[in-house]
C-alpha positions in Angstrom: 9.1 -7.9 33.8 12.7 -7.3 34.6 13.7 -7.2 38.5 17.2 -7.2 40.4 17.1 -9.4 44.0 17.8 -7.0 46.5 20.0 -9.0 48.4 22.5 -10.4 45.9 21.7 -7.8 43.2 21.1 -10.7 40.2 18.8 -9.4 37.6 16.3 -11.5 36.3 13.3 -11.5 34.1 9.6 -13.0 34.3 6.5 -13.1 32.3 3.7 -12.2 34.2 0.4 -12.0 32.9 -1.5 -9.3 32.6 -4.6 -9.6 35.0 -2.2 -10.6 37.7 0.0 -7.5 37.3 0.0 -5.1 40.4 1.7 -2.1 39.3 1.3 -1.5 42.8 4.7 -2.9 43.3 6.9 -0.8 41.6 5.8 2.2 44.3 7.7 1.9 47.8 5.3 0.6 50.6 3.8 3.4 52.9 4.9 2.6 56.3 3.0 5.3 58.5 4.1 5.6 61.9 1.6 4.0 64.5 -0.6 6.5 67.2 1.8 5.3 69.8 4.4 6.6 67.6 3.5 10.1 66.9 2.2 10.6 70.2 5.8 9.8 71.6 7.7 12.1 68.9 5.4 15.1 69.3 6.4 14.9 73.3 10.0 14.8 72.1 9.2 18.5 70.3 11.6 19.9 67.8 15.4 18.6 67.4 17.0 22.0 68.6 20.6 23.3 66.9 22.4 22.1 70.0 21.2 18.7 69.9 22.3 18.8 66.4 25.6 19.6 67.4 25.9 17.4 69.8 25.5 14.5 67.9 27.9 15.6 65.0 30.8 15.9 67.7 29.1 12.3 68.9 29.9 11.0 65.6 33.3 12.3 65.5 34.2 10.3 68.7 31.9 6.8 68.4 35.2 5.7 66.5 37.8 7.2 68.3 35.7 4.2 71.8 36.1 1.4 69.8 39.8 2.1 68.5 40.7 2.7 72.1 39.1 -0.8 73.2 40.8 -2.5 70.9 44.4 -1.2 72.0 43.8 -2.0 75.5 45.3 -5.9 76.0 
């Protein structure tokens, strides 16, 4: 089997035999959100037009703080 580390991106290879192979692990693990989780985002109800808006012209200026800051002696 050939893998690459996914923090310093080396490729390597391994023989691994047969009844221990999980082909399992060449799917992404499911991470389903929790009860607490839903329950919490279905209260929050749909992300309106606006909202999206708001957040794009949010974006726009997060950068425009931290250039400021850093001017300022």
């Amino acid at each position: 089997m050939r893998y690459r580390c996914a923090r310093c991106k080396r490729i390597g290879e391994r023989l691994i035999q047969e009844e221990r192979w999980d082909p399992s692990v060449l799917r992404p693990a499911h991470r389903g959100m929790s009860g607490a989780d839903l329950r919490r985002f279905a209260g929050m109800g749909e992300i309106t037009a606006e909202e999206v808006i708001d957040f794009h012209y949010a974006l726009d200026h997060l950068g425009e703080d931290i250039e400021e800051e850093a001017r300022q002696p």
